[in-house]
C-alpha positions as CSV (number, residue, x, y, z in Angstrom):
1,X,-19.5,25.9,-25.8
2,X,-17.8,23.4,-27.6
3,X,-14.7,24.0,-25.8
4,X,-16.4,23.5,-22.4
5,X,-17.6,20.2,-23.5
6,X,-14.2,19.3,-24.8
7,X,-12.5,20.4,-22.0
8,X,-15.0,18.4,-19.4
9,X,-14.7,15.1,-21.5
10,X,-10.9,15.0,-21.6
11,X,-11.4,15.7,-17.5
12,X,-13.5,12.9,-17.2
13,X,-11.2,10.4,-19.1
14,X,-8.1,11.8,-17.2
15,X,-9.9,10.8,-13.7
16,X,-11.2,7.9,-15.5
17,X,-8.0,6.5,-16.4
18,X,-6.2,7.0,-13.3
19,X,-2.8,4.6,-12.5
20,X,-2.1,1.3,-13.9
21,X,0.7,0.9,-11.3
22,X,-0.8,-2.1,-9.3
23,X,-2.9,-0.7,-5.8
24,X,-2.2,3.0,-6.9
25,X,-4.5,5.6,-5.8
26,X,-5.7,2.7,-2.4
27,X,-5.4,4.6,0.8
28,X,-6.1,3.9,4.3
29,X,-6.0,5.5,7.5
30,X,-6.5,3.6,11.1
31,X,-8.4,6.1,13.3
32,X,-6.7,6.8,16.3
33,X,-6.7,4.3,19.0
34,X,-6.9,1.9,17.0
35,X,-4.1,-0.9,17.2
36,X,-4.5,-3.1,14.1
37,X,-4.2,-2.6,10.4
38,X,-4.1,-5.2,7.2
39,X,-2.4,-4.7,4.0
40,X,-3.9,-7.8,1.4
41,X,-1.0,-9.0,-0.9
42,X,-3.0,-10.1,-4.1
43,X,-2.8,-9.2,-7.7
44,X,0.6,-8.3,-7.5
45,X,-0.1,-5.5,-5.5
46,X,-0.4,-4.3,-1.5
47,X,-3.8,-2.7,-0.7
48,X,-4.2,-0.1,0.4
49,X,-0.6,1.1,-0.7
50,X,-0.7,3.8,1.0
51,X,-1.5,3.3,4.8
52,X,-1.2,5.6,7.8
53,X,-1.4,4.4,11.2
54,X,-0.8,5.5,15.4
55,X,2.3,4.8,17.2
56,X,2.0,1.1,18.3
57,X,0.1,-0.5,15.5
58,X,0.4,-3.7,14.6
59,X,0.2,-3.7,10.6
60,X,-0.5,-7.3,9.4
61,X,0.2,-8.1,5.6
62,X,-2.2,-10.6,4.7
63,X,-0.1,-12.6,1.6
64,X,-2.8,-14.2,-0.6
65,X,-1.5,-14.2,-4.3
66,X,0.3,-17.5,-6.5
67,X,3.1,-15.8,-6.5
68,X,5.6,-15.6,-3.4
69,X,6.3,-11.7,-2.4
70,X,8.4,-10.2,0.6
71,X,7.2,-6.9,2.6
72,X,10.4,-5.0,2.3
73,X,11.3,-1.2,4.0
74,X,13.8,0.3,2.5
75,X,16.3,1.4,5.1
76,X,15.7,-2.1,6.7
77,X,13.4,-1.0,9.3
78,X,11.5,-4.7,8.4
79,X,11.3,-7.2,6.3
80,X,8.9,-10.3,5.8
81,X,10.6,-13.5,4.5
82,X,9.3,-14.2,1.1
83,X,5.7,-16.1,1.3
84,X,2.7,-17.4,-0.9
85,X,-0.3,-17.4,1.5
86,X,0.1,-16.2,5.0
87,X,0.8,-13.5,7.5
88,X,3.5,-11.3,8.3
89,X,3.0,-8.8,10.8
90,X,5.2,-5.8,12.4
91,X,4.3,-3.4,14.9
92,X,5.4,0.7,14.7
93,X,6.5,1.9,17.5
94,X,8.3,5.1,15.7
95,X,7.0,7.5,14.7
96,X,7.7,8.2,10.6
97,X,7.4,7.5,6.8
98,X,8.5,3.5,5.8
99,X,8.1,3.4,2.1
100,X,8.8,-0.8,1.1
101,X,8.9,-3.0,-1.7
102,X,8.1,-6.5,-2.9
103,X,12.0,-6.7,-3.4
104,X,11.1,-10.1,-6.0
105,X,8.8,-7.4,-7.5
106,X,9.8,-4.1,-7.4
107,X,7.2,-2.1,-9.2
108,X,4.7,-3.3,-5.7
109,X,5.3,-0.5,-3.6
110,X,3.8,0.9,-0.6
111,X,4.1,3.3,2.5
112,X,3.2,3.6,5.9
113,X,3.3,6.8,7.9
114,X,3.3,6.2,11.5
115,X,1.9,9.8,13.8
């Protein structure tokens, strides 16, 4: 029994714990039809940071942190100029995986995968 218990608590602070990579673990998905999608820049971090959209949406990245930061795919697909408070936005029209960076901070990461 006391093995059970141990085993259960040591689950619970695993899941407990989760990432401390900033916006880990956030995911959205935009339902279908949908045209629209935001990704908040704050905290150092994109939320959600993972994101997966329709062919044709318009993903907005909301920049709201003291810090400036960039929206940046790798493979060049886009890239947002680098901004404090603001907007960038881009819309997929390929289908596909774009993982980006904040290239002034390169531990923010996020993807979009576009169906």
């Amino acid at each position: 029994m006391r093995r059970v218990l141990a085993a259960v608590a040591a689950v619970g602070l695993l899941t407990a714990c989760g990432s401390s990579k900033p916006g880990a673990g956030s995911a959205a998905t935009v339902v279908k039809g949908s045209s629209a999608a935001t990704v908040t820049v704050k905290n150092f971090s994109f939320t959600p940071g993972d994101l997966t959209v329709a062919k044709g949406t318009k993903v907005t990245w909301k920049f709201e942190d003291s810090a400036k930061h960039n929206g940046s795919a790798k493979g060049d697909a886009f890239r947002s100029k680098d901004i404090e408070s603001g907007a960038y936005s881009y819309v997929f029209n390929t289908v596909g995986k774009y993982s980006y960076l904040c290239s002034l901070h390169q531990y923010m990461t996020g993807s979009i995968v576009v169906k």
